[in-house]
LUMLOLUM-533855 format. One record per residue (C-alpha): x, y, z. Coordinates in steps of 0.1 Angstrom, whole numbers, padded with zeros to 4 digits, always signed. Each point is the difference from the previous one (the first is absolute). Layout:
XYZ;...
END
This chain:
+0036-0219+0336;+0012+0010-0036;-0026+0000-0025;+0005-0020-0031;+0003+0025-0021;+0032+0010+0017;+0007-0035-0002;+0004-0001-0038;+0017+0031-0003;+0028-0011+0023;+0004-0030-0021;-0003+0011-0030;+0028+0025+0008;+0020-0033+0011;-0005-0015-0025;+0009+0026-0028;+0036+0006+0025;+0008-0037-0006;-0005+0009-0041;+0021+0035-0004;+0026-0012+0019;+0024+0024+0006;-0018+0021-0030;-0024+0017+0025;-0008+0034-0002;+0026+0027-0002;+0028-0029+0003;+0027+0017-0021;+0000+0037+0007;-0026+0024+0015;+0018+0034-0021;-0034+0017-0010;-0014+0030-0007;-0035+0003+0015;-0029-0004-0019;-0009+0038-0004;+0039+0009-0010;-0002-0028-0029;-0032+0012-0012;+0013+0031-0020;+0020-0024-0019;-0027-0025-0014;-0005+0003-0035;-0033-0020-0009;-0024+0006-0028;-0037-0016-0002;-0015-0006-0032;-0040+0018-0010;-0024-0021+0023;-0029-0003-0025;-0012-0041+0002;+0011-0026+0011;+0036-0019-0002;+0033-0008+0019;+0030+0022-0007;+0039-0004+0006;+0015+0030+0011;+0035+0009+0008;+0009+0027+0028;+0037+0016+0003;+0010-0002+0038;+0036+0008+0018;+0000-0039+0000;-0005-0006-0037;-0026-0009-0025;-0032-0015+0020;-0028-0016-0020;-0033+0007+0011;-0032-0013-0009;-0034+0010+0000;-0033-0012-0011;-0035+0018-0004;-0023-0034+0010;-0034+0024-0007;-0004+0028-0017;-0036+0019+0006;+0009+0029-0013;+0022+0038+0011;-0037+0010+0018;+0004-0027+0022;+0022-0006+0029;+0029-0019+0002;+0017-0024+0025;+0038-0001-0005;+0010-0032+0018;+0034-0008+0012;+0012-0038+0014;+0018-0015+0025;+0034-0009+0007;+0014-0028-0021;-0032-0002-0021;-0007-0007-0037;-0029+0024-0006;-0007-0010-0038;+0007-0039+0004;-0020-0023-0013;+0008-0025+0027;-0024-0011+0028;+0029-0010+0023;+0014+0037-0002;-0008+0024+0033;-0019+0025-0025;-0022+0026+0020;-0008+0021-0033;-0019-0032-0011;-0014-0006+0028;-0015+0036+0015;-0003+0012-0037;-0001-0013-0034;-0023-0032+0009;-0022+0021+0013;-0003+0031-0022;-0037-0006-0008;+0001+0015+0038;+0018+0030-0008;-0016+0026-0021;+0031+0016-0006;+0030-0003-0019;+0030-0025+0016;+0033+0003-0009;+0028-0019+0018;+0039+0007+0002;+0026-0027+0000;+0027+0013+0021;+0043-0003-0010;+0015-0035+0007;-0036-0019-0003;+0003-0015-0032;+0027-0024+0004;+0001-0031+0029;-0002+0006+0040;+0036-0009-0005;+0012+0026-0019;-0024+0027+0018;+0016-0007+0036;+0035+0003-0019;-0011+0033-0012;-0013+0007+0036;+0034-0002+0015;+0008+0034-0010;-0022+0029+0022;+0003+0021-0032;-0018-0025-0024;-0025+0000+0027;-0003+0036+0001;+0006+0005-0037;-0030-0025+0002;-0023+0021+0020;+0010+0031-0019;-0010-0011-0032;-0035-0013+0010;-0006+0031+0011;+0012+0020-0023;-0020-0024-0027;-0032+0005+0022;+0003+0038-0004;-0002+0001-0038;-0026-0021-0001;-0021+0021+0024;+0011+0031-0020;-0013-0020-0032;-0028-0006+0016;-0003+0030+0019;-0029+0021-0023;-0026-0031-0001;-0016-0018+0034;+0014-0003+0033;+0035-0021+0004;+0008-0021+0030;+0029-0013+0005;+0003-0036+0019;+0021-0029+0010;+0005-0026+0024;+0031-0003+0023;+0030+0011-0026;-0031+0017-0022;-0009+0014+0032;+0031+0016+0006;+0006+0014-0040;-0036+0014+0007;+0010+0019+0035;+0032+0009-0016;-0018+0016-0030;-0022+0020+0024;+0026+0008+0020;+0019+0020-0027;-0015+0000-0027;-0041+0000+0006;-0019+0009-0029;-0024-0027+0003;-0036+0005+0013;+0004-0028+0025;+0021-0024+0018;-0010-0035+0011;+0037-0019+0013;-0012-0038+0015;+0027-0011+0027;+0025+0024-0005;+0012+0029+0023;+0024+0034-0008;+0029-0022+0027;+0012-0023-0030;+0037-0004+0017;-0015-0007+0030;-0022-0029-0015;+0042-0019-0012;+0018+0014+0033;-0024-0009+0028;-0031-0020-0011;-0002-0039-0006;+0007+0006-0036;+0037+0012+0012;+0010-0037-0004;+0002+0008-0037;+0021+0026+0005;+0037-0006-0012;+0035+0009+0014;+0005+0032-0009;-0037+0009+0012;+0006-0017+0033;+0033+0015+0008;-0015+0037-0010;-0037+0003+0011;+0002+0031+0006;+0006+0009-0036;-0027-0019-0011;-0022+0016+0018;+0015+0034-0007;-0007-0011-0032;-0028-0015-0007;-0024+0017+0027;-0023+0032-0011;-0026+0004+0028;+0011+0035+0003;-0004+0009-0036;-0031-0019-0002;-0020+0016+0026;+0018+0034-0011;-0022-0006-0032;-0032+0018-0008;-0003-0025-0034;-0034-0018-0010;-0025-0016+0028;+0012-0035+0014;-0018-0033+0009;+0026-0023+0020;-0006-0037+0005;+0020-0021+0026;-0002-0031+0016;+0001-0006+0033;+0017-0030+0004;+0029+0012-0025;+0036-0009+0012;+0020+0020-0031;-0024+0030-0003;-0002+0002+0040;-0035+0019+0007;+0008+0019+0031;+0030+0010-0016;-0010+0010-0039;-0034+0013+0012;+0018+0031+0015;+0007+0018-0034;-0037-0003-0003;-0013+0021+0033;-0019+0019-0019;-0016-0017-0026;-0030-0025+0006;+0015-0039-0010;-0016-0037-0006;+0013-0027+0023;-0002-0040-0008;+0001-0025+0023;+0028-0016-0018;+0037+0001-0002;+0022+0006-0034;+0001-0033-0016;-0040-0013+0007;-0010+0036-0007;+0011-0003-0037;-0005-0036-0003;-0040+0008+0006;+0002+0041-0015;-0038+0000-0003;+0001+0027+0034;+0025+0019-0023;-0021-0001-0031;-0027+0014+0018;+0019+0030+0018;+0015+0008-0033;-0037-0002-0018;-0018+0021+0026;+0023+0028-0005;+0000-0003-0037;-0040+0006+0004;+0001+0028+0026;+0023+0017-0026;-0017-0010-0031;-0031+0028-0011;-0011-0028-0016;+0000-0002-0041;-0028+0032+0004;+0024+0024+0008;+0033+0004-0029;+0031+0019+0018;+0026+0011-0017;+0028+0023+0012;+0029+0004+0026;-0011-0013+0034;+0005+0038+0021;-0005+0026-0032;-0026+0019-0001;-0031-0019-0006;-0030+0008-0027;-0032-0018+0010;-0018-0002-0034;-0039-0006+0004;-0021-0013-0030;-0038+0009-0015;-0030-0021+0003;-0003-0030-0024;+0037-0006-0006;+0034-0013+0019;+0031+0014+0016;+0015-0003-0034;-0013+0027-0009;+0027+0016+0010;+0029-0019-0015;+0013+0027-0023;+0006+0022+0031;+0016-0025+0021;+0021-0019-0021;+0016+0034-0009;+0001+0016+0038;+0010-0029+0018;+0036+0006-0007;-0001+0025+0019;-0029-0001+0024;-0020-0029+0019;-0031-0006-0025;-0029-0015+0018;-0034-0014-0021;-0024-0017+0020;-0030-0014-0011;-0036+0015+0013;-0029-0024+0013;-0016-0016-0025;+0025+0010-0027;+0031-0015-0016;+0011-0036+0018;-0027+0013+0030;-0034-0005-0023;-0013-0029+0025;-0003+0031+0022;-0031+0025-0003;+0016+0035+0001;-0004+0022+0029;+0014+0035+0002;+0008-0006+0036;+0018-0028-0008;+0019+0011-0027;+0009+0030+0022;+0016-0026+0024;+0019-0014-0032;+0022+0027-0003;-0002+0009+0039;+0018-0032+0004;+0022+0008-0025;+0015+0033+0017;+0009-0020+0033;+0023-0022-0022;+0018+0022-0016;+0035+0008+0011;+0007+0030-0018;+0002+0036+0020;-0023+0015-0034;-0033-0018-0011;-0021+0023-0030;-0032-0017-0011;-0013-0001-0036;-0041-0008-0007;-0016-0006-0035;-0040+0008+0003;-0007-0024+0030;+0031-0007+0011;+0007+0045+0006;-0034+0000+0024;+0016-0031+0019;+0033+0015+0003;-0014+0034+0009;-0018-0014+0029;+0027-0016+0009;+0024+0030-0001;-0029+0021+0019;+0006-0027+0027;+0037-0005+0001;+0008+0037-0008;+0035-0007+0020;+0011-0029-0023;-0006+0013-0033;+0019+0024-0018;-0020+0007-0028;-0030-0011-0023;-0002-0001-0036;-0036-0004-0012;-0015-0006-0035;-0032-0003-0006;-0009+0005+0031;-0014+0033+0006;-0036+0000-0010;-0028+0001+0023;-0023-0034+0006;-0028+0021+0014;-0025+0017-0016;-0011-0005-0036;+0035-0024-0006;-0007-0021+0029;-0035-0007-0014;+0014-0008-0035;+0030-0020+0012;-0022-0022+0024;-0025-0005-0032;+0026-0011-0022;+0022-0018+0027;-0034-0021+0007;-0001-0006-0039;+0034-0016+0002;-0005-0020+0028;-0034-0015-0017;+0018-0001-0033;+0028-0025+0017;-0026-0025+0011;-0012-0003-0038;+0019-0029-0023;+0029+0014-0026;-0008+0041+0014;+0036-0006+0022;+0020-0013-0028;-0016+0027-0023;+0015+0025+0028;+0034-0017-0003;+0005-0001-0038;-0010+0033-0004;+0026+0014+0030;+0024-0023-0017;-0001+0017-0034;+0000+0035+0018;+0029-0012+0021;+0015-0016-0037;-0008+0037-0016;+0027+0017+0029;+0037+0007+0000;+0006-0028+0020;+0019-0036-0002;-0013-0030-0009;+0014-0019+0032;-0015+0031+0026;-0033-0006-0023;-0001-0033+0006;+0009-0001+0038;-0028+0023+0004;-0028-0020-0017;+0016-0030+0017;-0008+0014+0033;-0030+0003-0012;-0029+0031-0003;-0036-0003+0015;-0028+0021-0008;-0018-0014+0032;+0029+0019+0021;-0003+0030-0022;-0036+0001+0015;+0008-0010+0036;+0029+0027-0003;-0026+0029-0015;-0028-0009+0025;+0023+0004+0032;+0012+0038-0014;-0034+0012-0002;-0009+0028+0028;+0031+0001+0016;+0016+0032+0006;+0035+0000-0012;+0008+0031+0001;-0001+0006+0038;+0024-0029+0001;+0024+0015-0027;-0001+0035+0025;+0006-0027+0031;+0036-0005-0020;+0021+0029+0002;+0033-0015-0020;+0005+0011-0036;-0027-0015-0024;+0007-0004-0035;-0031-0002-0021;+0015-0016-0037;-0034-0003-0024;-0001-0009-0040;-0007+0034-0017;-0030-0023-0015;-0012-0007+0034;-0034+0021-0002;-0011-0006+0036;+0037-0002+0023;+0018+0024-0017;-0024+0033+0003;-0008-0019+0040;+0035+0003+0008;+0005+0036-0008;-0029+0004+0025;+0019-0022+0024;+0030+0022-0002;-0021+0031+0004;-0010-0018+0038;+0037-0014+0004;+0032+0021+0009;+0028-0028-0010;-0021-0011-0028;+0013+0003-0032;-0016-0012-0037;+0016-0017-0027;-0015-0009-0038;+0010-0023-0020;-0004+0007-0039;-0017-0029-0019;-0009-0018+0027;-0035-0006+0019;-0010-0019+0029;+0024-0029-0002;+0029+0026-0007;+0027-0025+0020;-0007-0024-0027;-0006+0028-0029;+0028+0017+0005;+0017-0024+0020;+0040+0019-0001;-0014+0031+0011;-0021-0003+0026;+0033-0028+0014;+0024+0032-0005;-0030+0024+0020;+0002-0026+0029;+0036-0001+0002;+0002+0036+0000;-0022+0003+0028;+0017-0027+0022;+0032+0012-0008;-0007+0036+0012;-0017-0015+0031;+0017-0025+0013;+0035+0016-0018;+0005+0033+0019;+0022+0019-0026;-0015+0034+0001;-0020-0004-0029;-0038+0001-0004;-0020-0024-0018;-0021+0027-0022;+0041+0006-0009;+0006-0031-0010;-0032-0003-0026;
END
């Protein structure tokens, strides 16, 4: 017995033959390039996506002029990551109107409290006019194609746009569905994939499904062209673009399951005990396939990446007390070129309601380096955050290609680790005491006021907030452990870049070098312990050096590049 889910799609599919009439799908003429021929000649431009707002654009296609619209419904910020969503067939994704099919809506924009991530939703050519006018349009395979080819070529300047900040995924349901497999397919610069009830066999879906009873003369009489067409399986699966997350229904009659599931063999999908129409009509299943992925993909707000999804990646590593954005004059300057990657320690930054453990921030960045797609990863430590990444590098030798440490050389044994517990106990006690914390913060605010730094990276670093009760966590977890044997465990190029005012790093690195073969020192003039912040343009130009002769095999060596 047929379920009634099939059920509804068979009469909805009745129902919308009895409406086109003879202007069914492809009823004119089914001349057409295929999707990946037109592509080339789609000339679409997207405007700065900074906040908020709905934009009318206009794309030059072997058709004509298309307009295209697109709207950024929430706007966290570049840091985070972003859904771009593409609708249906015959949908009016922007409308108003509750008596509109309007998926976007739906899945999306009235729940973005959901999402922590940015959402921004594409209106495809031929869906801002009637249902009328779009099957009219439809008649013509080109339009259709022309159609497909500009969604797609949309999609792929906003991914590029977006491309240095947080994760993109690209998703859509049915038509969506198949822009987003189309876009992986040839174009797939996106970090991830998540189609809902589409397939890579879109000419099958007209020619031989239930939805063929839209299908118009010339369609019918030529099936085979439609299918020659429209069908990419081969391309798709040919494809090594970003990770996907398929959803199909079970019970769909246009988006056949045994049959679209195939371009999928190797990829883990969803399945809903639905069909087409009732899987839409109750999307909550899709919403929540959509939203887990956005999560597994999401670092969460502690963790700022920046940077082409693939290049080389920096893995920058911050000092007790403070926040990854510490480190925003390096990234926002190397992430043009490389993958930047801030996280947050325990108990620092957006993770204070965690009690720092060096173990645990060890597993921070350890997580981090299984992530990361890029065939290069160097890893940069401040003070704390060089101990943490030399352990780390002592324990994944293989996938690091280099280390560049400052203020991290000096010993915590001995007559240091004595002091630094003393005084790292002091802080702790001196956190529990009324007014001593905000004390701490003014005073690093006026010294972070006093540097050659902006007021905007100034402000997002005291927004994320400094704690002196880390500070002492951080100090307390350094003292008697032996460093050193876990710098020798490394045996990858080490770049040990100290302030020239750095009294206790800079004369322990030279020592470090002494014990190190592919170790190599670097001063900074006028600088001390903070010397990323002090002298924020050099030490950036000294990083970028030393990824570039690393990871960039021209010949040249990094002590010739300085």
């Amino acid at each position: 017995m047929r379920s009634h889910h099939a059920l509804v799609d068979e009469a909805t599919v009745r129902l919308g033959s009895l409406f086109v009439g003879d202007d069914g799908f492809f009823a004119s003429s089914v001349d057409s390039p295929r999707v990946d021929e037109m592509l080339p000649e789609i000339d679409v431009s997207v405007p700065s996506l900074t906040g908020e707002g709905l934009y009318e654009l206009s794309a030059e296609t072997p058709v004509g002029t298309l307009s295209v619209g697109l709207k950024v419904a929430q706007w966290l910020g570049t840091e985070y990551p972003t859904v771009v969503y593409h609708h249906g067939n015959d949908e009016r994704p922007f409308s108003a109107s509750r008596f509109t099919p309007n998926t976007f809506r739906d899945i999306l924009v009235e729940h973005a409290d959901q999402f922590e991530a940015n959402i921004v939703g594409l209106r495809a050519p031929f869906h801002d006019g009637t249902t009328r006018e779009y099957a009219r349009k439809m008649g013509d395979l080109a339009n259709f194609v022309a159609m497909l080819a500009t969604s797609v070529a949309t999609v792929w300047r906003i991914v590029d746009q977006l491309e240095p900040g947080g994760p993109v995924v690209v998703s859509g349901v049915s038509l969506g569905g198949s822009v987003t497999n189309l876009h992986r397919a040839y174009e797939g610069t996106a970090d991830a994939y998540v189609p809902m009830l589409a397939g890579a066999a879109l000419g099958r879906l007209f020619t031989q499904s239930t939805y063929r009873r839209l299908l118009g003369q010339a369609g019918r009489e030529n099936p085979t062209t439609v299918e020659q067409t429209l069908d990419f399986g081969d391309d798709y699966q040919a494809s090594d673009g970003g990770a996907v997350y398929p959803l199909l229904a079970r019970h769909d009659q246009y988006v056949e399951y045994d049959v679209q599931r195939q371009c999928y063999e190797e990829s883990e999908f969803a399945v809903v005990d639905r069909g087409h129409v009732t899987a839409t009509l109750q999307p909550a299943p899709l919403r929540g396939h959509l939203l887990d992925v956005v999560e597994q993909l999401s670092t969460s707000t502690s963790v700022d990446v920046r940077g082409p999804v693939g290049a080389p990646a920096i893995v920058f590593v911050h000092g007790a007390g403070i926040s990854r954005k510490l480190w925003l004059p390096q990234t926002e300057s190397l992430s043009a070129e490389y993958r930047t990657i801030a996280p947050d320690l325990p108990g620092h930054g957006d993770r204070t309601d965690e009690p720092f453990d060096f173990e645990a921030a060890v597993e921070t960045v350890e997580s981090l380096l299984t992530d990361l797609e890029g065939d290069c990863v160097v890893l940069v430590g401040q003070s704390l955050g060089g101990y943490v990444v030399t352990d780390v590098a002592a324990r994944h030798a293989d996938d690091v290609a280099g280390l560049v440490l400052s203020g991290s050389s000096a010993d915590y044994r001995g007559l240091l680790g004595l002091r630094t517990a003393a005084s790292s106990s002091l802080f702790r006690l001196g956190a529990r005491i009324p007014g001593v914390d905000g004390r701490f913060e003014r005073k690093m605010a006026d010294r972070l006021r006093s540097l050659p730094l902006s007021d905007r990276v100034i402000e997002e670093i005291l927004d994320t907030g400094l704690s002196l009760d880390a500070w002492g966590q951080s100090g307390l977890a350094l003292v008697g452990r032996h460093f050193q044997s876990r710098l020798s465990a490394f045996d990858g190029p080490v770049c040990l870049l100290n302030g020239a005012d750095d009294r206790i790093n800079r004369p322990a690195a030279l020592d470090r070098c002494a014990e190190l073969s592919k170790a190599t020192p670097v001063v900074v003039r006028d600088a001390g312990h903070t010397v990323n912040l002090e002298r924020p343009d050099a030490y950036t130009e000294v990083v970028r050096e030393f990824v570039t002769t690393h990871c960039i095999d021209d010949g040249t060596s990094f002590g010739e590049r300085l």
